[in-house]
LONU-865746 format. One line per field, with one value per residue (C-alpha): residue in three letters; x, y, z. Coordinates in Angstrom, 3 decimals. Layout:
# LONU-865746
residuo	[ALA; ...]
x	[X; ...]
y	[Y; ...]
z	[Z; ...]
END
This chain:
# LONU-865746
residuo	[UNK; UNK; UNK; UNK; UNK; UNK; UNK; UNK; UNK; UNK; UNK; UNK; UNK; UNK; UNK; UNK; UNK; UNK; UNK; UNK; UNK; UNK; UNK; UNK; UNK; UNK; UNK; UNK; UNK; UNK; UNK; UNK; UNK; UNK; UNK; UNK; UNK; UNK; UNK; UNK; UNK; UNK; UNK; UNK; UNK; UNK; UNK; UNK; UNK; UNK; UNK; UNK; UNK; UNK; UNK; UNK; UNK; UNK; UNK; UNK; UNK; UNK; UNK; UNK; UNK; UNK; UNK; UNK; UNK; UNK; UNK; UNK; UNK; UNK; UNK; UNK; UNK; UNK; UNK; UNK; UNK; UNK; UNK; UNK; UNK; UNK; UNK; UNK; UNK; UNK; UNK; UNK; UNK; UNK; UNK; UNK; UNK; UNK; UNK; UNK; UNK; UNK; UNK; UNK; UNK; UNK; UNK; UNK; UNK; UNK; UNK; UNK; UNK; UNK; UNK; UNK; UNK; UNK; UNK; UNK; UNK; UNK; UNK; UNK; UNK; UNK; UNK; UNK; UNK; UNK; UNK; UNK; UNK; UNK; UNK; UNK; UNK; UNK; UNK; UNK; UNK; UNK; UNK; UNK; UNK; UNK; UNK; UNK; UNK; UNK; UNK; UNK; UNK; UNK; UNK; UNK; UNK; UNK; UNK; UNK; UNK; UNK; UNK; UNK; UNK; UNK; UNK; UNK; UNK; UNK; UNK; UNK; UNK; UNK; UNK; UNK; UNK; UNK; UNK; UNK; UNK; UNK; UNK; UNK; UNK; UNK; UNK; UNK; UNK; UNK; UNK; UNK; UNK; UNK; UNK; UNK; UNK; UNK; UNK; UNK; UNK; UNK; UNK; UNK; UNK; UNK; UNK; UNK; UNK; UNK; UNK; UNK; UNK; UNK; UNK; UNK; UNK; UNK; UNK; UNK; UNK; UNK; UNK; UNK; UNK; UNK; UNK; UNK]
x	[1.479; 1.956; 2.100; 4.764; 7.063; 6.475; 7.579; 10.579; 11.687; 11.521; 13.497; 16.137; 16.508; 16.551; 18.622; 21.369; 20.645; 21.349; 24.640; 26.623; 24.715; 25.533; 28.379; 27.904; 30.169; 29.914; 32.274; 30.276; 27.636; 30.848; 31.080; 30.183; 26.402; 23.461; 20.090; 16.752; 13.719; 10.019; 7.535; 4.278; 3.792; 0.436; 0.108; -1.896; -2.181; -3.730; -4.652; -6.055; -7.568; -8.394; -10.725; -11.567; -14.996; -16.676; -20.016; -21.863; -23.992; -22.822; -19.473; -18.660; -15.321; -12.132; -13.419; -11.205; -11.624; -9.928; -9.233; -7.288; -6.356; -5.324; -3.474; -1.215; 1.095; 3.563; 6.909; 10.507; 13.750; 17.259; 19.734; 23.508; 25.364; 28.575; 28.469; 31.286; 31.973; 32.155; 33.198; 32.726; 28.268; 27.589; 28.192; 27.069; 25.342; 25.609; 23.503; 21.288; 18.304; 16.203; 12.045; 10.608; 6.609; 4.157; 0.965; -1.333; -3.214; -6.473; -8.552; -11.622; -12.225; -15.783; -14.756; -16.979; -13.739; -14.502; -11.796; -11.676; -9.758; -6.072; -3.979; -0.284; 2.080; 4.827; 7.553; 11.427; 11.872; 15.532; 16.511; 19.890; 20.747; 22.954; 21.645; 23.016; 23.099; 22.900; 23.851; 21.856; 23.842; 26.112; 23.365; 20.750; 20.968; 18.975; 19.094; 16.835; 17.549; 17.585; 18.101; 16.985; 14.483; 13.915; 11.035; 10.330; 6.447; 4.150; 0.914; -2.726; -4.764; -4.415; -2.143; 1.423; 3.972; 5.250; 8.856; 10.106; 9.405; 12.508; 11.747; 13.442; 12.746; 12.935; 12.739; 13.304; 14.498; 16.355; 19.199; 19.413; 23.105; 23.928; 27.366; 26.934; 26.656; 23.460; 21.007; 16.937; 15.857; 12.910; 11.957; 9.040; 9.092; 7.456; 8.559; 7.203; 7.437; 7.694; 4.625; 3.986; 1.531; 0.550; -1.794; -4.165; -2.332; -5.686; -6.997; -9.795; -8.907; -8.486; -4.610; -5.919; -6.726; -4.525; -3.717; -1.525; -0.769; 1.389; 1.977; 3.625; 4.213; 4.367; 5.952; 6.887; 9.995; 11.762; 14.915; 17.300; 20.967; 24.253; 26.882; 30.341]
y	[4.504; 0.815; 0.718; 3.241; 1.454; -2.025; 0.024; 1.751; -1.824; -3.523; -0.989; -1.425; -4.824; -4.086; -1.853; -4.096; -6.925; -4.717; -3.580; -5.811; -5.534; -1.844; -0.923; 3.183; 5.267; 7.160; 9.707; 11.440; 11.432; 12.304; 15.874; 18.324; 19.541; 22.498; 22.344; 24.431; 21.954; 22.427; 19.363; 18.994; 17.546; 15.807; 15.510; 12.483; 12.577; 11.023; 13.791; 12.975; 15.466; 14.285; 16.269; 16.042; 16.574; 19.685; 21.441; 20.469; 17.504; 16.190; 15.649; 12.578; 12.422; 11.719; 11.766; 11.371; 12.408; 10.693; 12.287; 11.436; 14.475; 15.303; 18.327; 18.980; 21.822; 23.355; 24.078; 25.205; 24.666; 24.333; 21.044; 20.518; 17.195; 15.567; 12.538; 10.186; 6.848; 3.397; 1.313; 1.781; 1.909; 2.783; 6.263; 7.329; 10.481; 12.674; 15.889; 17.885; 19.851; 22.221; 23.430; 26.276; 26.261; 25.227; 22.799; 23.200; 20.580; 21.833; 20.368; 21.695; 20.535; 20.442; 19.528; 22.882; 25.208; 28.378; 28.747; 25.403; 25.477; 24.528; 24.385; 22.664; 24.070; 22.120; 24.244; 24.648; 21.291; 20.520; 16.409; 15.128; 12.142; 9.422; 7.512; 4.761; 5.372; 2.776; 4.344; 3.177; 4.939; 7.714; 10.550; 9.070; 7.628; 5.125; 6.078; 5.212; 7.860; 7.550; 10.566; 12.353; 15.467; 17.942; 20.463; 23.219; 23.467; 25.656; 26.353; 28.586; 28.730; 28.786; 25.563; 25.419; 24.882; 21.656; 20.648; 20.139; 17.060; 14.462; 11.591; 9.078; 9.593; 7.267; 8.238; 6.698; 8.539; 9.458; 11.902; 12.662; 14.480; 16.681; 17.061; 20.996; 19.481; 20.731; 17.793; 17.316; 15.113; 13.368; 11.312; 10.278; 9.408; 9.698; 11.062; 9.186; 11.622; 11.156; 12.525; 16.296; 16.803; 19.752; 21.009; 23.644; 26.849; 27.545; 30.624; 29.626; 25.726; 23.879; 23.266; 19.267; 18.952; 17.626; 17.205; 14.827; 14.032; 11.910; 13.522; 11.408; 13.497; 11.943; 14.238; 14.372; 16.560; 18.293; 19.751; 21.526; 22.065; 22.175; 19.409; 21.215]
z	[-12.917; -12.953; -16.172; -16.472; -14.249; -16.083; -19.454; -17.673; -16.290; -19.820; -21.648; -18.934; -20.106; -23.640; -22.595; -21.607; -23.703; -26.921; -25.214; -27.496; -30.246; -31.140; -33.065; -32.764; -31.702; -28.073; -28.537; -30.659; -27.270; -25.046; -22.972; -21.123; -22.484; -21.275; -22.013; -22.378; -21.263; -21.110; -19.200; -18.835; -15.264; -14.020; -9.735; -8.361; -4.303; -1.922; 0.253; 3.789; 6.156; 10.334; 11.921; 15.996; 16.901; 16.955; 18.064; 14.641; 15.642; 11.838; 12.899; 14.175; 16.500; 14.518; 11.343; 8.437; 4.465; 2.038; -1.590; -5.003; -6.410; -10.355; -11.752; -14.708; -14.926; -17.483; -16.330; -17.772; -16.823; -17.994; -17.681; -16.735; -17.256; -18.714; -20.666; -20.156; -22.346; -21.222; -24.172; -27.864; -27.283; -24.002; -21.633; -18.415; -18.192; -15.016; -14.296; -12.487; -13.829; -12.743; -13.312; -12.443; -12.220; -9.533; -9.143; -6.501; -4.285; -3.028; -0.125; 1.565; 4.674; 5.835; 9.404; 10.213; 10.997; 9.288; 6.162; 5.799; 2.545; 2.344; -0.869; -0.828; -3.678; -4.971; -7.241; -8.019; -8.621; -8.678; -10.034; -9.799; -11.967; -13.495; -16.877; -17.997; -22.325; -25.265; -28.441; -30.973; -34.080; -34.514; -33.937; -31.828; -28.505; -25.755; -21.995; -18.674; -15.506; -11.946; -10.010; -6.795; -7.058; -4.492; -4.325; -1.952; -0.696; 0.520; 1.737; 2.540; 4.550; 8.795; 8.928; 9.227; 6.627; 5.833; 4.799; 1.682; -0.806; -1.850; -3.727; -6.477; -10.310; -13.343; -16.186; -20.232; -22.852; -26.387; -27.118; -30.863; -30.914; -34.848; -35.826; -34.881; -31.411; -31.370; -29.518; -28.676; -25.766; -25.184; -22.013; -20.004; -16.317; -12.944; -9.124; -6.237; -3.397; 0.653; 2.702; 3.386; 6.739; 8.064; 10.912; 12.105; 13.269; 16.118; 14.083; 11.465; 11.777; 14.849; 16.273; 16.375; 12.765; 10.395; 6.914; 4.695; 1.172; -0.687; -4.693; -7.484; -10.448; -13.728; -16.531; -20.361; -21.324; -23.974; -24.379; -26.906; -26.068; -27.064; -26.359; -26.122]
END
């Protein structure tokens, strides 16, 4: 995920130190434009589970499990945004998108409550953004985004349910724009989310046991729309 970030930061400054280099044309970027997408998400949390002490002799007081957790799902969605030019090379593109599909988070806790397992769900994801656009020549375009995505949760097993995620994506991509108005995005980016807790509802798992994570979603998107 480093990684990802160090890339994202260095094609920002390409970004802007190309600005007046290019010659291209923006307006042919410019307008109001809808999209079909389709991602490929991968989940990384660090999922945390406390546990007070129980009757099995095993089980020590307080104990805590710590674990990284991996999952990739497919997802669709569909994109909203207007383009608007800022000189002769550059625009500024304003949207909102939205995915529909789910990925899962599984723990099993072995804190000796019967139906120990718990799964959080993370779906409708919902990202509004700005990104800033080089245009590299009159069909194909340069852009890195910034928005805000939202995603409702859920969760099974006897615990309670846990608000909803927010958290701040970047994301690089290209635009490729054909005189029918007809355009294909690519981009590549990551979500760092805030924390989602929940806790035993008293049933199967203990009202004093807790769980945590913290997901960061990186994803890979394409889309084919039609700027009007």
């Amino acid at each position: 995920m480093n990684k990802l970030k160090v890339m994202l930061a260095a094609s920002c400054a390409l970004m802007l130190a190309s600005i007046s280099a290019v010659q291209a044309d923006s307006s042919h970027f410019a307008g109001p434009y809808v999209g079909l997408t389709g991602s490929g998400y991968g989940v990384q949390a660090d999922s945390t589970s406390n546990s007070p002490a129980t009757a099995d002799p095993d089980q020590s007081a307080g104990s805590t499990d710590n674990i990284s957790i991996g999952k990739v799902a497919a997802v669709t969605g569909v994109e909203f945004g207007y383009a608007l030019p800022v000189g002769g090379s550059f625009l500024l593109d304003v949207g909102a998108a939205y995915h529909s599909g789910e990925a899962k988070i599984d723990h099993d806790n072995d804190s000796g409550d019967n139906g120990g397992v718990v799964s959080f769900k993370i779906d409708d994801l919902v990202t509004y953004y700005i990104a800033p656009t080089l245009v590299l020549s009159d069909t194909s375009s340069l852009y890195l985004k910034i928005g805000l995505t939202e995603a409702d949760t859920g969760v099974s097993g006897d615990v309670t349910t846990p608000g909803n995620l927010s958290g701040q994506t970047w994301a690089l991509g290209t635009r490729t724009v054909l005189d029918s108005g007809i355009f294909i995005r690519t981009e590549a980016g990551y979500t760092e989310y805030n924390g989602i807790s929940a806790s035993g509802k008293g049933t199967t798992i203990q009202s004093t046991t807790t769980y945590s994570a913290e997901p960061t979603t990186a994803f890979g998107t394409v889309s084919i729309g039609f700027r009007f």
